[in-house]
VOPAGU-2260 file (C-alpha; in pm, 1 decimal, decimal comma):
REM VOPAGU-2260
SITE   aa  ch    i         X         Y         Z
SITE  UNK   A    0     726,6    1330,7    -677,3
SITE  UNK   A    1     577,3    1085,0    -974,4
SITE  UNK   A    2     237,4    1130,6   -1013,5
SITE  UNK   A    3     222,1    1071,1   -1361,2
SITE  UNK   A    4     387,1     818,9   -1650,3
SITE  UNK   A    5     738,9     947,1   -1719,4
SITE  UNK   A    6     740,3    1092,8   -2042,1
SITE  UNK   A    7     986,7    1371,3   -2017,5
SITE  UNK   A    8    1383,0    1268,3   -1942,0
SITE  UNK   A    9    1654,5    1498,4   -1854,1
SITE  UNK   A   10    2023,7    1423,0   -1921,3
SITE  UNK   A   11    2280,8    1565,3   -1665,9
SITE  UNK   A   12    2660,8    1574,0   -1768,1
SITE  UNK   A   13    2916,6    1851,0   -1799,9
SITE  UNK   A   14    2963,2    1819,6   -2175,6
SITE  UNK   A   15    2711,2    1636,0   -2420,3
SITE  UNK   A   16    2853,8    1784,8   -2740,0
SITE  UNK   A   17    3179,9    1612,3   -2970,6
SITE  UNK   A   18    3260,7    1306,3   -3045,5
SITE  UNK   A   19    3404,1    1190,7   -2676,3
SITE  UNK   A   20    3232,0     838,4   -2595,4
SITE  UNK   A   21    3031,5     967,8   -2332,5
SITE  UNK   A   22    2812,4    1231,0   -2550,7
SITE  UNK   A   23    2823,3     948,7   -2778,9
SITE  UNK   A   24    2614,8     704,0   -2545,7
SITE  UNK   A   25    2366,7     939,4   -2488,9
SITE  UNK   A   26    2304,2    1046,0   -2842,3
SITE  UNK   A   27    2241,8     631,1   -2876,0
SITE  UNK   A   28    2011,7     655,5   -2549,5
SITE  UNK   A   29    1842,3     957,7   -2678,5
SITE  UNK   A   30    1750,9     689,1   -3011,7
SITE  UNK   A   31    1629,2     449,0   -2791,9
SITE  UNK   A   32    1445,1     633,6   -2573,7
SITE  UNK   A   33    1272,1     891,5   -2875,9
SITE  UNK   A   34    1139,7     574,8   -3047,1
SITE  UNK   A   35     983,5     463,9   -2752,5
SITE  UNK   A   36     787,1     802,9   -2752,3
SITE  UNK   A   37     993,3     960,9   -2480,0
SITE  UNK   A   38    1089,9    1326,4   -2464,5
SITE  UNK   A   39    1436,3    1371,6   -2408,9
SITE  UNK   A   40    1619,8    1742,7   -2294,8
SITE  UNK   A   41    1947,4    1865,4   -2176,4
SITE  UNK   A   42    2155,3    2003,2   -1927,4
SITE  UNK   A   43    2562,8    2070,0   -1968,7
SITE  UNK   A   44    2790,0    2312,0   -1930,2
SITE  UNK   A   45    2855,6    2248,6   -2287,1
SITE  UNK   A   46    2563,4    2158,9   -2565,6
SITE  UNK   A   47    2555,1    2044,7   -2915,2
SITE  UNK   A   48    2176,1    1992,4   -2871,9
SITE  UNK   A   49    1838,5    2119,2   -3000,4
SITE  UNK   A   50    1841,9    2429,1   -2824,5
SITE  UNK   A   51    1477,7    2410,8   -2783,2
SITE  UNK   A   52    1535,5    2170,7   -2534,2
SITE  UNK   A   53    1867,4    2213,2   -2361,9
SITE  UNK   A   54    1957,7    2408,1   -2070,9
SITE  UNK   A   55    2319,4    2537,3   -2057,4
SITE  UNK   A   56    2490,8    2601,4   -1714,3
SITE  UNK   A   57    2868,2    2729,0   -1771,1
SITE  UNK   A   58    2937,1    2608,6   -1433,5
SITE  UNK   A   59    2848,5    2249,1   -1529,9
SITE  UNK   A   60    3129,9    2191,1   -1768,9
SITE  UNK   A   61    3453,3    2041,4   -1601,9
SITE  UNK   A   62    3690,3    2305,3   -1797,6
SITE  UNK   A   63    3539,8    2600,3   -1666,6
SITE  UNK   A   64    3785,0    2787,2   -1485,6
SITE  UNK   A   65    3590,8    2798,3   -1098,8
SITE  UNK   A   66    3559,4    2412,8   -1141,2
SITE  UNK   A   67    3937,0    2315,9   -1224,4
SITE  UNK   A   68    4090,8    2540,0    -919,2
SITE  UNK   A   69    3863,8    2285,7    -758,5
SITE  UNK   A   70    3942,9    1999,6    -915,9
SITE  UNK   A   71    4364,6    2104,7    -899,6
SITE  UNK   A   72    4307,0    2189,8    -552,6
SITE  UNK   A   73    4152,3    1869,6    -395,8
SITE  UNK   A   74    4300,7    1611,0    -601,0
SITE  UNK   A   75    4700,9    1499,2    -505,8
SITE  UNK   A   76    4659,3    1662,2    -191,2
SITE  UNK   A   77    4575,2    1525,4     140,9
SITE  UNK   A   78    4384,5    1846,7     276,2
SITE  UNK   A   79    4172,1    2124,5     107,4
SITE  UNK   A   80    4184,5    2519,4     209,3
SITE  UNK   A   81    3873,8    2643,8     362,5
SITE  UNK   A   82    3806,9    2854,8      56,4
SITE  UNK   A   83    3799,3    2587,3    -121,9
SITE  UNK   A   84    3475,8    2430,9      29,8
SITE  UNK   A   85    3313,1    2661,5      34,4
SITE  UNK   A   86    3390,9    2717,7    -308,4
SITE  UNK   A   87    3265,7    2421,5    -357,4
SITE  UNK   A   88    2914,5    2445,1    -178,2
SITE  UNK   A   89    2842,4    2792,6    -343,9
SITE  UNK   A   90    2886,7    2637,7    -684,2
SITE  UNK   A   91    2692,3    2343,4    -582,6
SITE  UNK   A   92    2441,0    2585,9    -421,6
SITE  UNK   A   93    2427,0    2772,9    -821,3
SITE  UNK   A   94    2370,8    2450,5   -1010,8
SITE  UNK   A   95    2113,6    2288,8    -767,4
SITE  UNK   A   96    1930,0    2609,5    -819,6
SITE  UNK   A   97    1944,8    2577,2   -1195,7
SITE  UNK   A   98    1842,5    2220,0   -1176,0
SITE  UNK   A   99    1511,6    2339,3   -1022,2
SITE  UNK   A  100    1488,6    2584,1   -1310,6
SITE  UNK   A  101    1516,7    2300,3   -1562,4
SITE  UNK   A  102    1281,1    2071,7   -1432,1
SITE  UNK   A  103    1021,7    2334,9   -1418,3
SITE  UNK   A  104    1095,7    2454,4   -1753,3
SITE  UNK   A  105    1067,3    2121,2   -1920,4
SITE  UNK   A  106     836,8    1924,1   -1686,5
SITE  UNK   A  107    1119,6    1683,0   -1652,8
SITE  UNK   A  108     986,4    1340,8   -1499,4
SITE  UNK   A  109    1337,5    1156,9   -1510,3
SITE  UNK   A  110    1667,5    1248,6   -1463,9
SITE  UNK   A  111    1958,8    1084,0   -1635,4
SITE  UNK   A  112    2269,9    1167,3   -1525,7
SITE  UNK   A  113    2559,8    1044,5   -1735,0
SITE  UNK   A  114    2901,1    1011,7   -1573,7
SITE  UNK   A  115    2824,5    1346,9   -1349,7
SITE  UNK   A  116    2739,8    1073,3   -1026,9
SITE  UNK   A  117    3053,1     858,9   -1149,4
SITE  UNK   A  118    3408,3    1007,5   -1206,2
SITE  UNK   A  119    3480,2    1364,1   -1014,5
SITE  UNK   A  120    3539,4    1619,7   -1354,5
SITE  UNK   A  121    3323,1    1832,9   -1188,1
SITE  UNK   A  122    3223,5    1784,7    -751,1
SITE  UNK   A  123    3020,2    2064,9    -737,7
SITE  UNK   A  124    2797,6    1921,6   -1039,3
SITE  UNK   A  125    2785,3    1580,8    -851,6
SITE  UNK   A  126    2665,7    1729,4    -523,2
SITE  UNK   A  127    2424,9    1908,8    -630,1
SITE  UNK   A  128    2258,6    1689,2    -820,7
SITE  UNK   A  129    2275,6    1406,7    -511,4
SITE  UNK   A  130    2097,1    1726,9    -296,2
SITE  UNK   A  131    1830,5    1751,5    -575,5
SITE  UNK   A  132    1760,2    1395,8    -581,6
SITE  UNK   A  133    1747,9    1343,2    -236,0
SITE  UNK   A  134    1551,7    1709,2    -187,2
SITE  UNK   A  135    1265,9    1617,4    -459,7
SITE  UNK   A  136    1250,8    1238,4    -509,2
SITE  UNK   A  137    1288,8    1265,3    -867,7
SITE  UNK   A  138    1339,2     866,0   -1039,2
SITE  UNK   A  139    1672,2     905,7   -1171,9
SITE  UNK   A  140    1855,9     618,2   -1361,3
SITE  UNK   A  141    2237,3     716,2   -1314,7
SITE  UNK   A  142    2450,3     575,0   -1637,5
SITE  UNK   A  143    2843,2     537,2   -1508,2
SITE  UNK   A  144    3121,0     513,4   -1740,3
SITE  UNK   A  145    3425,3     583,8   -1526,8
SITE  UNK   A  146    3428,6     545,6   -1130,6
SITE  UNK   A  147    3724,0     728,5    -966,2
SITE  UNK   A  148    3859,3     455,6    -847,5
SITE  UNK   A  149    3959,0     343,8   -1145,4
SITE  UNK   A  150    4138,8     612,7   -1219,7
SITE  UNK   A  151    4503,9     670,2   -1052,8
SITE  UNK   A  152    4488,1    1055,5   -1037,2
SITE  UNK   A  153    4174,8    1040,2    -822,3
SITE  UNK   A  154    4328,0     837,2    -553,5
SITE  UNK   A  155    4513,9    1066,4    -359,7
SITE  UNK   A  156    4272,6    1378,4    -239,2
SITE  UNK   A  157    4108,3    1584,4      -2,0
SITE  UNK   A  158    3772,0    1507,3    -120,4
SITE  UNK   A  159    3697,0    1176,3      -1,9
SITE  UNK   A  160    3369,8    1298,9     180,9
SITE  UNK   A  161    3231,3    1404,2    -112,8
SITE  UNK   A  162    3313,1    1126,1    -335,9
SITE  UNK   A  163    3150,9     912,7     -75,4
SITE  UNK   A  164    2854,9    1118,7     -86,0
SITE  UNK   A  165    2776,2    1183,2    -456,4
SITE  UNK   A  166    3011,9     965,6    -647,6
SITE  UNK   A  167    2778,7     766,8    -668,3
SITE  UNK   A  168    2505,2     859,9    -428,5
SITE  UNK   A  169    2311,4     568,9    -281,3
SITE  UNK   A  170    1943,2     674,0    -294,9
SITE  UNK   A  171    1592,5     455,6    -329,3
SITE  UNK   A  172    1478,6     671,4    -633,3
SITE  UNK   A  173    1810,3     621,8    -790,8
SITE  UNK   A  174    1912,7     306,9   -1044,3
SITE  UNK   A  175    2214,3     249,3   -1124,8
SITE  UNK   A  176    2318,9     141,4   -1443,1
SITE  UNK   A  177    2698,8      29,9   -1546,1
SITE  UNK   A  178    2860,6     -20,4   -1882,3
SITE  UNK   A  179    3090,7    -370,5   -1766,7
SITE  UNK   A  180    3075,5    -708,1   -1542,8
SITE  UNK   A  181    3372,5    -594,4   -1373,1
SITE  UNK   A  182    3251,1    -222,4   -1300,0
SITE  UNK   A  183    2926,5    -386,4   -1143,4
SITE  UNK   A  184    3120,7    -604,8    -930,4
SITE  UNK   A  185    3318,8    -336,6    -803,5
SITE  UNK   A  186    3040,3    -110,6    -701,1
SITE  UNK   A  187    2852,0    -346,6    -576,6
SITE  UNK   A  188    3162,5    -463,9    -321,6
SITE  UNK   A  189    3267,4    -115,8    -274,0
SITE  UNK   A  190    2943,9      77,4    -183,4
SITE  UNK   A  191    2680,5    -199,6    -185,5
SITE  UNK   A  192    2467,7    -101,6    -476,5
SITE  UNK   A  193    2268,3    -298,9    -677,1
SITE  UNK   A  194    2334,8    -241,7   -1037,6
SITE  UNK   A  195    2200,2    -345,2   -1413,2
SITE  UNK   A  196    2482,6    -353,4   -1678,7
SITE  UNK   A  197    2376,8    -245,9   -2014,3
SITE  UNK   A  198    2699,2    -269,6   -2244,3
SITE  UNK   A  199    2761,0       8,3   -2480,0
SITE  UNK   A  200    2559,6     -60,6   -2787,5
SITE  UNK   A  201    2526,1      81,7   -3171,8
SITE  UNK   A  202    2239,6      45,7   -3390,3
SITE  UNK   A  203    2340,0    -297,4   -3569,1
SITE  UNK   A  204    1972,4    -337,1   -3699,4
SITE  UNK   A  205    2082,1      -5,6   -3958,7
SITE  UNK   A  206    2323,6    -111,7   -4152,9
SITE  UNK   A  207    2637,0     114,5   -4240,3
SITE  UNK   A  208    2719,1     253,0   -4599,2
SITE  UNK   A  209    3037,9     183,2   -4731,4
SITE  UNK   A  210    3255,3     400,5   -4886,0
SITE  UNK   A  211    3506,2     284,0   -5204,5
SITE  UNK   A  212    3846,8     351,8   -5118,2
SITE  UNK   A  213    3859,7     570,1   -5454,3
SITE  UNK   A  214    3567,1     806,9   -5232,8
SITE  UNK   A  215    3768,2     897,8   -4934,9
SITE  UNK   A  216    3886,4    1275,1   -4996,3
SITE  UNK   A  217    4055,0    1249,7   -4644,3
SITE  UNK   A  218    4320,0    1037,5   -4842,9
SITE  UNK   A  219    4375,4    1347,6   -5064,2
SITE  UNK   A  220    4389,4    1605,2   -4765,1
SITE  UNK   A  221    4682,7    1365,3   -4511,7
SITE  UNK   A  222    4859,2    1269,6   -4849,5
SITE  UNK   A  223    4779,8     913,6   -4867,6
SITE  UNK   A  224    4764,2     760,4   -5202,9
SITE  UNK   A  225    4506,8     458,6   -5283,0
SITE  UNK   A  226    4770,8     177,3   -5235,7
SITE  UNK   A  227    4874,2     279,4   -4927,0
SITE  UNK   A  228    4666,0     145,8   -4596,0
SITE  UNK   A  229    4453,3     407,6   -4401,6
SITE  UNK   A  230    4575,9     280,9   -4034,3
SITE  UNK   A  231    4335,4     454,0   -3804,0
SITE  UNK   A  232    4380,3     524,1   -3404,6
SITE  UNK   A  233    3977,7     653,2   -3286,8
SITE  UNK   A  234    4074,0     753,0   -2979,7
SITE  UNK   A  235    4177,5    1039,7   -2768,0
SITE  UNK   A  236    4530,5    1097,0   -2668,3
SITE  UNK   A  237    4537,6    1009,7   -2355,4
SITE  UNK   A  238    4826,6     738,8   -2167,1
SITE  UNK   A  239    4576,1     491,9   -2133,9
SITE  UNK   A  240    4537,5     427,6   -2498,8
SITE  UNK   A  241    4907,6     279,3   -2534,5
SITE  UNK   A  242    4937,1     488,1   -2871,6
SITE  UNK   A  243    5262,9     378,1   -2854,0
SITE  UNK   A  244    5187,5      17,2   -2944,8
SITE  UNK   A  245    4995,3     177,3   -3282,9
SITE  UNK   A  246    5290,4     345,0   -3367,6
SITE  UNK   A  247    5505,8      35,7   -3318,9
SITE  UNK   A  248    5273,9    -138,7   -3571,5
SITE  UNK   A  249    5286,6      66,3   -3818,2
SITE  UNK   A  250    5680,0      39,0   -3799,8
SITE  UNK   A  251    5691,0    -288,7   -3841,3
SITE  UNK   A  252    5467,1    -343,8   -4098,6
SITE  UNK   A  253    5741,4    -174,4   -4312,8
SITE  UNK   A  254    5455,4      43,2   -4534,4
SITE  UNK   A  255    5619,2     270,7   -4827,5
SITE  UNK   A  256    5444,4     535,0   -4612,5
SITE  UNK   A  257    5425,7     455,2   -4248,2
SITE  UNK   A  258    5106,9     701,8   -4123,5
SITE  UNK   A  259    4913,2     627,8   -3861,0
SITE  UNK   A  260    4613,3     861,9   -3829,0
SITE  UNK   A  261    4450,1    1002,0   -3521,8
SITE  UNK   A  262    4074,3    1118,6   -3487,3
SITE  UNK   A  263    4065,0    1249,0   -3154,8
SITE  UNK   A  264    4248,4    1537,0   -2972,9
SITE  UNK   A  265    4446,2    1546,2   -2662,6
SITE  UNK   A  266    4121,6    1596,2   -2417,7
SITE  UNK   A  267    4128,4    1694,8   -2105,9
SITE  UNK   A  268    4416,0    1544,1   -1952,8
SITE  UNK   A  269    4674,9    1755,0   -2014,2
SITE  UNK   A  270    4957,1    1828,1   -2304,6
SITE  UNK   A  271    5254,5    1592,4   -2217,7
SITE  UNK   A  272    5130,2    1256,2   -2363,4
SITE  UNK   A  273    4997,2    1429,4   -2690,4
SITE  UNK   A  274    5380,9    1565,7   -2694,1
SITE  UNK   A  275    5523,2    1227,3   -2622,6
SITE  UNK   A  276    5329,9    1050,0   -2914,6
SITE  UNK   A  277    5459,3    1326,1   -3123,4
SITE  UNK   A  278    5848,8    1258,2   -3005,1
SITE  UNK   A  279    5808,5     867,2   -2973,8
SITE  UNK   A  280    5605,6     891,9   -3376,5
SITE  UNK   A  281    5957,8    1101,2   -3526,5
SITE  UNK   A  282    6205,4     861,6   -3356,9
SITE  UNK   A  283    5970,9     547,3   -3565,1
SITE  UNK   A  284    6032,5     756,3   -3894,1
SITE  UNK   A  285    5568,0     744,5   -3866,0
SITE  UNK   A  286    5413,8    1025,0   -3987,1
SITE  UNK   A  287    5127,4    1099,5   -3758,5
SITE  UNK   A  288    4789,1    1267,2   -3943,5
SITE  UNK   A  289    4592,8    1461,7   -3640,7
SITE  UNK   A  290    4248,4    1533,2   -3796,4
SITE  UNK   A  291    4047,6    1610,6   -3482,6
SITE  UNK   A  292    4044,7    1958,3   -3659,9
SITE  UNK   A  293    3825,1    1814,1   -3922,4
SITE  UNK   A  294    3612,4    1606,9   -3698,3
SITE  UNK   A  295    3253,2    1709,3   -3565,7
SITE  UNK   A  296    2962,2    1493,9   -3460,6
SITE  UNK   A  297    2755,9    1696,8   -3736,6
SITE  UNK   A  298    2913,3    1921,4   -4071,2
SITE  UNK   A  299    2674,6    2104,1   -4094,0
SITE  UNK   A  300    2773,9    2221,4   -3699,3
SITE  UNK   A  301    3125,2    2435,5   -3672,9
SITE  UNK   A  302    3240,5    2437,4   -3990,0
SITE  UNK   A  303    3402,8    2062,6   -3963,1
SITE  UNK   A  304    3410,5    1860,9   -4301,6
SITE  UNK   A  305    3417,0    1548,9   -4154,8
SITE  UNK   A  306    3211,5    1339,2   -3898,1
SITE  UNK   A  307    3384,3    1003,1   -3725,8
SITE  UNK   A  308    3184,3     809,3   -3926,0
SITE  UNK   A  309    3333,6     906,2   -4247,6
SITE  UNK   A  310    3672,4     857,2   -4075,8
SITE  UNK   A  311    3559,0     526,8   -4038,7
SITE  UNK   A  312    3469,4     433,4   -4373,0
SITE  UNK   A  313    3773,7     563,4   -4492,1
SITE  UNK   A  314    4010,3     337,9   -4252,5
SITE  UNK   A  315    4199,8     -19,5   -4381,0
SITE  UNK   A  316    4231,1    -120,2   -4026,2
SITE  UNK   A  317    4195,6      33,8   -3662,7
SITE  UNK   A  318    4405,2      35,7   -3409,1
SITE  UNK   A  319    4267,6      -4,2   -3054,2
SITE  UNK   A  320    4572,7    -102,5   -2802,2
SITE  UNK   A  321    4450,5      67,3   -2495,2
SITE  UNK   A  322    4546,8     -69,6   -2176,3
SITE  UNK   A  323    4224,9      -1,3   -1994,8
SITE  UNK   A  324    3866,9      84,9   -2150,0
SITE  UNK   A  325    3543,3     107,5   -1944,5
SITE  UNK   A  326    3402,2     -71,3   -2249,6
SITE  UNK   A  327    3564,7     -12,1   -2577,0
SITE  UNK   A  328    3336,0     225,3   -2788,6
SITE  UNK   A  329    3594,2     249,9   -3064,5
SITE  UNK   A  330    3588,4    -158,3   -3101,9
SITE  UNK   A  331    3214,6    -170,1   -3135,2
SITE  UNK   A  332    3242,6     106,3   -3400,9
SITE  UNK   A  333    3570,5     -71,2   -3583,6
SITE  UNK   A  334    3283,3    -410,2   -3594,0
SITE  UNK   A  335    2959,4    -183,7   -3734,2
SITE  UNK   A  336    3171,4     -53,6   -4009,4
SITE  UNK   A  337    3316,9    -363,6   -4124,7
SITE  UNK   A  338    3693,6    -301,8   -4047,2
SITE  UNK   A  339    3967,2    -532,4   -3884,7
SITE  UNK   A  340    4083,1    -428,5   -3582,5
SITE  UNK   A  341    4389,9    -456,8   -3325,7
SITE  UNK   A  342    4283,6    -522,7   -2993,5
SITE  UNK   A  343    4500,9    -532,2   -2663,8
SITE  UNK   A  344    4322,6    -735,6   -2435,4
SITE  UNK   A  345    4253,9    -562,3   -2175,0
SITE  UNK   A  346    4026,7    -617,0   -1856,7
SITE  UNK   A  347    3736,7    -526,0   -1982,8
SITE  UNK   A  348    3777,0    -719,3   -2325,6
SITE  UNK   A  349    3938,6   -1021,3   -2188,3
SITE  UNK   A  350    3579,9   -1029,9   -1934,7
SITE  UNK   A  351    3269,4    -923,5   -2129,1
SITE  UNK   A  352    3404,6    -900,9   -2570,5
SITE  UNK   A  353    3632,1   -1206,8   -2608,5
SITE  UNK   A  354    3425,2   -1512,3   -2482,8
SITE  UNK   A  355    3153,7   -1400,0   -2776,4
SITE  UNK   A  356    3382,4   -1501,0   -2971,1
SITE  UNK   A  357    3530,9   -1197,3   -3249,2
SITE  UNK   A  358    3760,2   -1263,6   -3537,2
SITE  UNK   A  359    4056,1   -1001,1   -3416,2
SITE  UNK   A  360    4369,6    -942,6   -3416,8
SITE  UNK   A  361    4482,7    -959,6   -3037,4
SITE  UNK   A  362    4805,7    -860,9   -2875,9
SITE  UNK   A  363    4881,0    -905,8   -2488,3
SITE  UNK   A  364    5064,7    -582,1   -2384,6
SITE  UNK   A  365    5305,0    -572,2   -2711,7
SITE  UNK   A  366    5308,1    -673,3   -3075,0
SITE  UNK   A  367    5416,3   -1015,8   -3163,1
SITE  UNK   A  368    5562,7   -1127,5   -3514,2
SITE  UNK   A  369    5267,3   -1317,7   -3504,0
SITE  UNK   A  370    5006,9   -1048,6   -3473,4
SITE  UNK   A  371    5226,8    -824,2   -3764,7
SITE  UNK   A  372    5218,1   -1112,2   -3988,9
SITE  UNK   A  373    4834,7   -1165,1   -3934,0
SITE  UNK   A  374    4793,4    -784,0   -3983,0
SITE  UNK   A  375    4977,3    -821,3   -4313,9
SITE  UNK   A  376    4748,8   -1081,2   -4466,3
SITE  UNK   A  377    4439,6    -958,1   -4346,7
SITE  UNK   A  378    4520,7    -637,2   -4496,2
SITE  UNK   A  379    4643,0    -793,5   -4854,8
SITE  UNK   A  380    4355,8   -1091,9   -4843,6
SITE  UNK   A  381    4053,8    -938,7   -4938,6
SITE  UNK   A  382    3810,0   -1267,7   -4899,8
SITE  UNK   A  383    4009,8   -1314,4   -4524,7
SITE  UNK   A  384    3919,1    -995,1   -4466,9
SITE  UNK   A  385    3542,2   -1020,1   -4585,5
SITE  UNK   A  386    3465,1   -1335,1   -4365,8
SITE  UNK   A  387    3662,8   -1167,2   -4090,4
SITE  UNK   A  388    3405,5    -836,9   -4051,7
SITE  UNK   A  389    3088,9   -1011,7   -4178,5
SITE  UNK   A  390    3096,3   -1295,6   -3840,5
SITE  UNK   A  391    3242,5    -987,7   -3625,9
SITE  UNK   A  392    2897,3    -771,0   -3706,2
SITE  UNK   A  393    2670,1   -1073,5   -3668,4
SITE  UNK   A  394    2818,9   -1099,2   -3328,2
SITE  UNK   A  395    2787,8    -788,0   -3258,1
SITE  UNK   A  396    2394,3    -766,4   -3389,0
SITE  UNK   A  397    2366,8   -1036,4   -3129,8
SITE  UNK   A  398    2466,3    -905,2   -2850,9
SITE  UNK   A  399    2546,9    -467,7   -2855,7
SITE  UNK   A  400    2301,5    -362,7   -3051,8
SITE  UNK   A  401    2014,4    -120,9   -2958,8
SITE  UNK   A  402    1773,9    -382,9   -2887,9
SITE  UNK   A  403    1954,0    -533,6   -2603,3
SITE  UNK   A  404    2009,0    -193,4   -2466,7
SITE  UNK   A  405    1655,4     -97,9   -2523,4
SITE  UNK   A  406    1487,7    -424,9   -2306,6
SITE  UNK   A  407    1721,3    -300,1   -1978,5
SITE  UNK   A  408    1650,8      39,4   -1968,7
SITE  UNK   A  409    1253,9      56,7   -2041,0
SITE  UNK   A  410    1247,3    -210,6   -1766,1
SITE  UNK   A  411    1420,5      37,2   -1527,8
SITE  UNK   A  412    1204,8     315,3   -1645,8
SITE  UNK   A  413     890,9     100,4   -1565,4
SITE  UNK   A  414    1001,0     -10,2   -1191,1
SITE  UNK   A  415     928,1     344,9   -1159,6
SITE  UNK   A  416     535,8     373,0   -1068,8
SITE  UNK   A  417     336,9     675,5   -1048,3
C-alpha cells in the first residue's frame, strides 16, 4: 500500500480524551511526532481532539452500551451465545467500514493503534482493525500498554479465538512497540513477536513552572490551610493502586488534618473499590478530597478549573503504592514536577526504574516505621528535599524523556519503505 513517505499518522483507540495514561501517551507521541513534521489525526469512540482531524465512531469507545453486553458476555464465562458473535462480527463489520472512511478522508499513511491491539475493552474494535491491516497492508506501529494477560478478569472467557487473533495480531506490516522489559519478554515467549520497548516518557528538555504554596487555590477549595501537607494520590481508583496503603500513610504520619487527595475517578472498573476506599478512609479518621470533578486535560475544555498539572504543582508529596503498573506514568510525572514520592516496588519498578538509581521513598507491600519516618523529614527538610527532586529529574532527563522516545519510534517509522 506505501507508495509514498509516510507523512500522515492515524491513532486508533476507544477513548483519546481525559487525563487516563493512555490518552496521555499519545498526546506525548503526537509532540514527538508533530515536530518531526508529521501529520497526526484521530479515531475514538470518544475525542478531545482538533476536530478538523478526528474521526469519531460511537461504537469504538469501550462504554458504549453494544460493546459492554459484549464484553459482560464473553468474559467469566467459558462459552458465548450465538448472538453474541455475531454481535460481534456486525460491529466489527461497522468499524472496519469506518476505518476505510478515515483513511480516505485523511490520506492516512500509518496507523497507530494504542492499546485497541492490546487489552480486550473493546473486541470488535480489535478485529476489525487486524482485518484492515491484513486487508490493505497499511504500516502500522501498534503501542501496548496492557496485555490481557496481565489482567485477572480477562482470564476466564469465551473469547480466546479472538484474543489470539487480534490481541495482538501478528502481521509483517505491523511493529510492535511495548512500554516495559518484562511486557516484551512476555510477548515475545507468549506469541513470538519481536518487539522495541520505548518507556513512557515526558518532555524533561521543558522544564516545569513551579507554583508557591501561597498560589494553590485548590488548598482554598478541599480546606487545606498552608501548614498543612498537600498528600496527593494521581491515580484512578482502581484495586490495583493499593489506595489503601496511601491512606495508611497519611494515618500514621499523625497530620493535624489527615487528607489525602485523589485526582482521578473510579474509571471503568466498576463502583465497589471507589466505595471501599471511601469505608476503609472513615474507619482511618482521613478525609479523602475527590477532585476528578475539577480535573480536565484542558480549562478551557468542559468547564473544568483545573488541569493535572496544576494538581501537581500544588502537591507536598505523591503517593504511588500500586501493586502493579505497566510503567508508572504518575512516578515520571511526581519526578518532572519536582515532588517526593512513595513508591511500592512493584514489578515493573523493581525491573526497568530502580537500577537508575532514584532518590524515593520505597515500601515493599506495606509501610514501615522506617519509610513514615523518612516521609516525615523529607517533608519538614526543605534542603533534603531539594537535593532529593533535583538528582531524581536529572535521572529522569537521562533516560524518559522525549528524546529517547523520539530515536525508537522514527527508526520504526523509517523501516517502513515506500
Amino acid at each position: 500500500m506505501l507508495n509514498r513517505p509516510i507523512k500522515n499518522v492515524g491513532f486508533i483507540s476507544t477513548r483519546i480524551a481525559g487525563t487516563d495514561g493512555v490518552s496521555l501517551e499519545i498526546a506525548k507521541w503526537v509532540e514527538i511526532l508533530e515536530r518531526n513534521r508529521f501529520d497526526c489525526f484521530f479515531f475514538a469512540g470518544q475525542l478531545s481532539t482538533p476536530k478538523s482531524r478526528s474521526m469519531v465512531v460511537e461504537e469504538a469507545f469501550f462504554d458504549h452500551p453494544a460493546i459492554k453486553e459484549i464484553t459482560e458476555s464473553v468474559f467469566g464465562v467459558r462459552t458465548r451465545q450465538p448472538e453474541i458473535t455475531a454481535k460481534i462480527h456486525q460491529l466489527k463489520e461497522k468499524i472496519k467500514a469506518e476505518l476505510y472512511r478515515f483513511i480516505k478522508k485523511f490520506d492516512i499513511d500509518l496507523l497507530i493503534p494504542e492499546n485497541a491491539l492490546t487489552i480486550p475493552m473493546n473486541i470488535p474494535l480489535g478485529l476489525a482493525i487486524t482485518e484492515f491491516i491484513n486487508e490493505t497492508g497499511i504500516p502500522t506501529i501498534a503501542h501496548h500498554h496492557d496485555f490481557f494477560w496481565e489482567r485477572d478478569r480477562f482470564l476466564v472467557n469465551a473469547c480466546q479465538d479472538y484474543l489470539n487473533m487480534a490481541f495482538p495480531p501478528d502481521h509483517p506490516h505491523i511493529r510492535h512497540v511495548v512500554i516495559n522489559s518484562l511486557a516484551s519478554k512476555e510477548l515475545s515467549y507468549r506469541v513470538g513477536i519481536s518487539n522495541t520497548i520505548i518507556p513512557n516518557v515526558l518532555d524533561f528538555e521543558e522544564e516545569p513552572i513551579i507554583t508557591q504554596r501561597k498560589n494553590c487555590k485548590l488548598r482554598e477549595i478541599i480546606g487545606l490551610a498552608q501548614d498543612e501537607p498537600f498528600i496527593l494520590q494521581p491515580t484512578r481508583i482502581v484495586p490495583r493502586k493499593w489506595i489503601e496503603r496511601s491512606i495508611e500513610i497519611v494515618s500514621y504520619l499523625n497530620l493535624k488534618k489527615p487528607m489525602l487527595v485523589i485526582s482521578h475517578s473510579a474509571g471503568d472498573e466498576g463502583q465497589d473499590y471507589y466505595q471501599r476506599i471511601v469505608e476503609y478512609a472513615d474507619k482511618h479518621k482521613i478525609q479523602l478530597a475527590l477532585i476528578d470533578h475539577l480535573i480536565g486535560d484542558n480549562r478551557r475544555r468542559g468547564g473544568k478549573k483545573y488541569t493535572i498539572e496544576d494538581v501537581y504543582r500544588c502537591a507536598d508529596l505523591i503517593t504511588y503504592p500500586s501493586g502493579y503498573e505497566g510503567f508508572g506514568n504518575a512516578f515520571l510525572e511526581a519526578i518532572y514536577y519536582m515532588k517526593p514520592i512513595v513508591v511500592n516496588r512493584y514489578s515493573i519498578y523493581r525491573v526497568d526504574i530502580e537500577p537508575k538509581g532514584f532518590d524515593v521513598i520505597t515500601i515493599d507491600g506495606f509501610a514501615t516505621k522506617k519509610a513514615i519516618t523518612r516521609i516525615k523529614r523529607v517533608l519538614k527538610d526543605e534542603e533534603l528535599r531539594e537535593r532529593m527532586v533535583k538528582k531524581n529529574y536529572e535521572l529522569a532527563k537521562k533516560y524518559f524523556s522525549y528524546e529517547v522516545a523520539e530515536e525508537k519510534l522514527i527508526y520504526l517509522i523509517n523501516t517502513f519503505k515506500p
